[in-house]
N, C-alpha and C positions, 0 to 999 in steps of 0.2 A: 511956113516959108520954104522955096524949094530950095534943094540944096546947087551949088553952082558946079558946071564943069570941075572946074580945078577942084572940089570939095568930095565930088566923087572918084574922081581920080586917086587923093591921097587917102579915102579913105578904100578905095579896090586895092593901090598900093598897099595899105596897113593890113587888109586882109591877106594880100597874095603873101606878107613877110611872116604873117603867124604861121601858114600854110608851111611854108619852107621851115621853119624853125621844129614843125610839129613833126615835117617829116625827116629832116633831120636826126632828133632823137628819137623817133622810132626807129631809124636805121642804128645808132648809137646800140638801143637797148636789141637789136636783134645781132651786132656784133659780139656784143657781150656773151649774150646766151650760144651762140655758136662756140666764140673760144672756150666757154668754162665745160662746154660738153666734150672737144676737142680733147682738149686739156685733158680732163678727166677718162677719158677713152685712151690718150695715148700715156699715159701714170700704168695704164691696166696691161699693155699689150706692145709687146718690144716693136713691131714691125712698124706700127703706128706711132711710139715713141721715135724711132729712128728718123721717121718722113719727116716728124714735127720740127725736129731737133735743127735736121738738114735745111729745113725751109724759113725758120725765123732767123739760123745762122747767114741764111742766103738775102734773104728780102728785109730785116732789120740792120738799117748800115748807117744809121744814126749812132754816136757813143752813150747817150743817153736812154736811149733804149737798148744798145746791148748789153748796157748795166745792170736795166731793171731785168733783164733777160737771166740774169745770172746763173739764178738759182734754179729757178725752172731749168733751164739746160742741163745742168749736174745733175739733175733729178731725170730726164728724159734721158741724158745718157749713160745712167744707172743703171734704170727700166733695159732701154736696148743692150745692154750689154747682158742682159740674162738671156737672150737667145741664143 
């Protein structure tokens, strides 16, 4: 039996939503792997610590994130203070 207008539709709909979803977290999983490298590069190297420190300061302006922010900061303005 063929499928109807409206049945292709919701079902191009149900495709195009995994699509988005799929890419979605692939974006997710390539943020991650960026900051842990970030992160880890700027733990090693004052000058990189300092940019980090200044830019989550800047661009994190939620209280809930400058919470979880905390500790990483103390830690990045650690680092930067050995240069």
């Amino acid at each position: 039996m063929a499928r109807t207008i409206d049945q292709q539709i919701a079902e191009a709909q149900a495709r195009l939503n995994r699509l988005k979803t799929r890419a979605k977290a692939t974006e997710t999983r390539r943020k991650i792997i960026v900051g842990a490298i970030v992160t880890t590069e700027a733990l090693k190297d004052p000058k990189i610590a300092r940019w980090m420190a200044a830019t989550l300061r800047k661009n994190a302006t939620r209280e809930v994130d400058q919470k979880e922010l905390t500790g990483l900061l103390a830690d990045l303005d650690a680092k930067a203070a050995e240069a």
